[in-house]
VOBA-1610 file (N, C-alpha, C; in pm, whole numbers, padded with zeros to 5 digits, always signed):
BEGIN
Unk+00320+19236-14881Unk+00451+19179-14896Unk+00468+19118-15036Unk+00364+19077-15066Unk+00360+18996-15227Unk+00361+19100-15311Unk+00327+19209-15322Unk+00316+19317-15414Unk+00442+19401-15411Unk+00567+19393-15260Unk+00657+19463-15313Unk+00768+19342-15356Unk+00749+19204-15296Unk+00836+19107-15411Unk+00843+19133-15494Unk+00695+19111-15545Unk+00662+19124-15742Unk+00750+19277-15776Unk+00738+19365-15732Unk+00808+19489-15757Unk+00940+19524-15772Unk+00988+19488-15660Unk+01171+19452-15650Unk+01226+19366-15637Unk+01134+19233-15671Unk+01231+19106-15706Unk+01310+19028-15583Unk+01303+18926-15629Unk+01418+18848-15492Unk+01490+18925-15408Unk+01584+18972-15495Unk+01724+19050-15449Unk+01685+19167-15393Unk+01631+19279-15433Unk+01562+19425-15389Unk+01484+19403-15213Unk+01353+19272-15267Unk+01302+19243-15171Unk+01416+19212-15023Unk+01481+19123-15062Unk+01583+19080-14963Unk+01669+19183-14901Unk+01692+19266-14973Unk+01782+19392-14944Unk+01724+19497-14886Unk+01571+19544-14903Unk+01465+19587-14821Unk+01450+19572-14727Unk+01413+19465-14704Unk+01389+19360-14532Unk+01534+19384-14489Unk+01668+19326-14516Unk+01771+19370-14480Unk+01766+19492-14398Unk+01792+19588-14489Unk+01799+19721-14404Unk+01687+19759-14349Unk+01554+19688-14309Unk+01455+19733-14214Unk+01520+19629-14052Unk+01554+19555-14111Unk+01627+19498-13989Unk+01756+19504-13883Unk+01844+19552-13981Unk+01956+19634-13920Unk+01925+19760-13878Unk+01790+19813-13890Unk+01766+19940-13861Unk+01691+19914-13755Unk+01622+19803-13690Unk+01536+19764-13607Unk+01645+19709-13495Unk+01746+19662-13509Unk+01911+19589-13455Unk+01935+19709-13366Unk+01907+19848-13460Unk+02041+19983-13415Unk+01962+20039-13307Unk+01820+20030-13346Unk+01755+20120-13225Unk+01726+20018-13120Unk+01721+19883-13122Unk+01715+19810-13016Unk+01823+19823-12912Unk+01992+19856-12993Unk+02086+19896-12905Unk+02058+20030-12927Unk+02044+20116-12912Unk+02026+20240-12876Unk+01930+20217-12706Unk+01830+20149-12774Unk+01740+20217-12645Unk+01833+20110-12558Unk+01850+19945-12557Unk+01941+19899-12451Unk+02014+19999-12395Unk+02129+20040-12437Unk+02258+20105-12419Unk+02225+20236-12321Unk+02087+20326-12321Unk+02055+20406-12303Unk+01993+20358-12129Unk+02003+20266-12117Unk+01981+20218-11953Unk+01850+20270-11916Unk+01761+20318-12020Unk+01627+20322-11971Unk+01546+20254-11975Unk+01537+20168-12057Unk+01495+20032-12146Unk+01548+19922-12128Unk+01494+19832-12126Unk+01535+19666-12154Unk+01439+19624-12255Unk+01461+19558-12316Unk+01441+19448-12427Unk+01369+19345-12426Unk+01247+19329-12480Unk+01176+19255-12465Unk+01164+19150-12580Unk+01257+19016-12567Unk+01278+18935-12633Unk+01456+18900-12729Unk+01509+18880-12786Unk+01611+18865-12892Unk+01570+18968-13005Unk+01483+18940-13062Unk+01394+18978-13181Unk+01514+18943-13287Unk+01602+18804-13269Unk+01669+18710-13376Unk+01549+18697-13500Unk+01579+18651-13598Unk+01543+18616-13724Unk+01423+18633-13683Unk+01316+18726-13666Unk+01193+18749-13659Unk+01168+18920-13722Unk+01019+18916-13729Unk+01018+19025-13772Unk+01087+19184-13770Unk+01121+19337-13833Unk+01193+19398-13785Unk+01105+19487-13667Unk+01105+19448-13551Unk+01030+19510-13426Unk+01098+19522-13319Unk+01107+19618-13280Unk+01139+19613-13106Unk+01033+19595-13067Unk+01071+19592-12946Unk+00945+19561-12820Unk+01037+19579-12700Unk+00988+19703-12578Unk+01043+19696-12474Unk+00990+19772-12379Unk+01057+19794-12294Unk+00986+19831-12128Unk+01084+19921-12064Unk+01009+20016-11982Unk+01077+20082-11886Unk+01172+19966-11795Unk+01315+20026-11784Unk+01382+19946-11706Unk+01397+20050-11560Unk+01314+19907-11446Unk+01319+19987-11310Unk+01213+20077-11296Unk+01204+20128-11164Unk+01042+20234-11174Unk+01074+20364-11141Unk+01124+20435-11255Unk+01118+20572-11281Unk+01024+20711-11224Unk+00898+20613-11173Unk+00790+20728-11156Unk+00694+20725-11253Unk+00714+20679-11370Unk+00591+20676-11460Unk+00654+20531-11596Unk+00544+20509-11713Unk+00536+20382-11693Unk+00518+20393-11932Unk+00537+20316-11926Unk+00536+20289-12056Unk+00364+20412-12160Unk+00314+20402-12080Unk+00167+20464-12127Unk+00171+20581-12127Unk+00312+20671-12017Unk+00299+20804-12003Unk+00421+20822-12120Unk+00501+20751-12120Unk+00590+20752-12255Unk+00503+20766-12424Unk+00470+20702-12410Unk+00371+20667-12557Unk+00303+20800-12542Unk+00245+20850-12419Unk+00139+20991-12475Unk+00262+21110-12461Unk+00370+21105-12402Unk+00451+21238-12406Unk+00538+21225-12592Unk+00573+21155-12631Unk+00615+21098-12732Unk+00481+21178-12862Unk+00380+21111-12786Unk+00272+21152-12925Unk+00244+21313-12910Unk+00248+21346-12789Unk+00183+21474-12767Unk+00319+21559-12799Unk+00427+21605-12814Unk+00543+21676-12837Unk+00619+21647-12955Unk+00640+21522-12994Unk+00659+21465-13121Unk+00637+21391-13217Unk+00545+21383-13207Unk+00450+21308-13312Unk+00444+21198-13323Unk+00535+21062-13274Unk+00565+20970-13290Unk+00488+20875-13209Unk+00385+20768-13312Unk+00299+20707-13255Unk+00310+20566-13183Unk+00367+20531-13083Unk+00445+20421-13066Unk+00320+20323-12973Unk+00262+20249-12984Unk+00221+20161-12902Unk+00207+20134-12768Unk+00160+20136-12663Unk+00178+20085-12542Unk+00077+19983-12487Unk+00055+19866-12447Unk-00020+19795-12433Unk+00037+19672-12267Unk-00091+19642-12212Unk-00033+19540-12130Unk-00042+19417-12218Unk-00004+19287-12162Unk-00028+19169-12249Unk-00142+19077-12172Unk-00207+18982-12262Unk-00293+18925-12239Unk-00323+18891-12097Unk-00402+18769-12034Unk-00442+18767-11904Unk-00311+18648-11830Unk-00307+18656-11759Unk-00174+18559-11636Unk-00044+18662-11697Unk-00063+18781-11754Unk+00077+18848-11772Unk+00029+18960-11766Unk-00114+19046-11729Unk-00154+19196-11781Unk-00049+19265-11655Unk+00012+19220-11574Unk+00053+19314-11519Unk+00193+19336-11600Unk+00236+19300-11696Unk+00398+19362-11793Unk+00335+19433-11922Unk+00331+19552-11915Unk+00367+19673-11983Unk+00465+19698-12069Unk+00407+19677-12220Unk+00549+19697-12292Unk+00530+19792-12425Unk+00643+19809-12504Unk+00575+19948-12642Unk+00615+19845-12730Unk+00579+19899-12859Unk+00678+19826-12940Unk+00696+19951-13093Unk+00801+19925-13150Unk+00811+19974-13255Unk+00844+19921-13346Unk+00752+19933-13436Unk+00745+19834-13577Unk+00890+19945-13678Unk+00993+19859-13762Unk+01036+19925-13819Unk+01023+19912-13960Unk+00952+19999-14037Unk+00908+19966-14166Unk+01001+20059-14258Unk+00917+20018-14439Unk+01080+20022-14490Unk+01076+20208-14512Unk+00986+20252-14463Unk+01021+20432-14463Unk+01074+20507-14288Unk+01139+20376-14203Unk+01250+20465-14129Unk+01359+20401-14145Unk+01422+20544-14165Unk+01593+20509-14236Unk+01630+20517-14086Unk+01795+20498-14127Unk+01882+20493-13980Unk+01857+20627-13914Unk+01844+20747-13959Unk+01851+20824-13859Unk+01702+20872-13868Unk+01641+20831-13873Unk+01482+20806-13799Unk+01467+20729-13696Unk+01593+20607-13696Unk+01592+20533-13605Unk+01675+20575-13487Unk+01766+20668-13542Unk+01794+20728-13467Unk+01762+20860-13340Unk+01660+20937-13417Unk+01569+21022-13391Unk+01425+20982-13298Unk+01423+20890-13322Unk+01318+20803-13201Unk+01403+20769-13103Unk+01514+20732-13090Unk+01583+20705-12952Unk+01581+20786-12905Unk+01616+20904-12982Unk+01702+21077-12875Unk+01542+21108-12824Unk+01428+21078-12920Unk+01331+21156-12872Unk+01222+21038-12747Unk+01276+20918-12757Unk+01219+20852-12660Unk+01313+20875-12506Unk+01442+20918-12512Unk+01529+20926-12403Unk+01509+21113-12377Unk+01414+21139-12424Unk+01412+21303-12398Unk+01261+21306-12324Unk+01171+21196-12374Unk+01082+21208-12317Unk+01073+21106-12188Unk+01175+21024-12162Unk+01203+21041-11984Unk+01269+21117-11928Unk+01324+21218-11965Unk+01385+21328-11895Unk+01256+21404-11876Unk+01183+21452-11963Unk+01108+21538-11922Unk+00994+21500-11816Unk+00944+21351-11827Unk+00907+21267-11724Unk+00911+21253-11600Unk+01103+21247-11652Unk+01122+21266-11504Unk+01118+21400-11416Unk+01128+21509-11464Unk+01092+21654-11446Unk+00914+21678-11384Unk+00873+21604-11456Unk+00710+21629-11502Unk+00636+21571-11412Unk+00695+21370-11425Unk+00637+21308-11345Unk+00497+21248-11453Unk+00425+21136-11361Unk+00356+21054-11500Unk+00216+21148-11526Unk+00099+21115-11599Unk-00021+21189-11639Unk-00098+21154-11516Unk-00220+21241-11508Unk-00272+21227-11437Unk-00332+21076-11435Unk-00387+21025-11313Unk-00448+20895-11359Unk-00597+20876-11450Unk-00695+21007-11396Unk-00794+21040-11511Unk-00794+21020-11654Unk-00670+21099-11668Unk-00625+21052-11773Unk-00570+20915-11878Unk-00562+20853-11776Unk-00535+20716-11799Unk-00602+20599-11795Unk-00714+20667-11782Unk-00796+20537-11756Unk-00838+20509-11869Unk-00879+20370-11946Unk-00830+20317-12048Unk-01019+20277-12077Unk-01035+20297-12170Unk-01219+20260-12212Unk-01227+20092-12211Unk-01151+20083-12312Unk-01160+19912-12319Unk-01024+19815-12262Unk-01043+19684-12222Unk-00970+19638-12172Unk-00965+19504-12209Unk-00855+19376-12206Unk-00876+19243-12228Unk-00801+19266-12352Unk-00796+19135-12416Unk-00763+19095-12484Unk-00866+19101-12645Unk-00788+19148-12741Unk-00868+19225-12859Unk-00920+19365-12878Unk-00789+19475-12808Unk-00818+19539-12784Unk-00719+19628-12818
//
């Protein structure tokens, strides 16, 4: 962060972060709006991130999202439970950094709302498949 200040200055810097944040704003309403998703948090004056969750139980679960996503389109999105007195909430998150423009941000919605259609067609991974090596917290 100190190295692209020094680079583009107050103003550049500010205008950077700007549009990583309105771009983090658009796909947060995208995926809201898209009634597959809910929102995990405001994400007000905080970093530019979503963070969210299957809304309702579809048949399969944030983890089969993240591998249909990676396995068909490349897009490496996170899935994790959270620490202990909460491991049972399941959530993704997507960091928005300053190389996705708006319609990258856009292009992850269509392709995160394509990969619960096909989900829902498909149905979740096997559970073999899912079974996870490491577990807890630091992980």
């Amino acid at each position: 962060q100190y190295y692209m200040f020094c680079r583009l200055g107050h103003a550049g810097y500010r205008e950077a972060i700007g549009a990583m944040k309105q771009n983090a704003e658009y796909l947060a309403r995208q995926l809201s709006e898209s009634g597959r998703f809910e929102l995990v948090g405001d994400g007000a004056e905080q970093l530019p991130l979503v963070c969210f969750r299957v809304a309702g139980d579809p048949g399969f679960d944030e983890f089969d999202i993240a591998g249909q996503l990676a396995a068909e389109r490349g897009w490496m999105l996170p899935a994790y439970t959270m620490p202990p007195d909460a491991q049972e909430v399941t959530v993704m998150r997507a960091l928005v950094r300053s190389n996705i423009s708006r319609s990258s941000a856009q292009t992850l919605a269509g392709d995160l709302a394509e990969a619960c259609t096909i989900l829902d067609k498909k149905g979740r991974l096997h559970e073999d498949m899912r079974q996870r090596v490491k577990t807890g917290t630091g992980y």
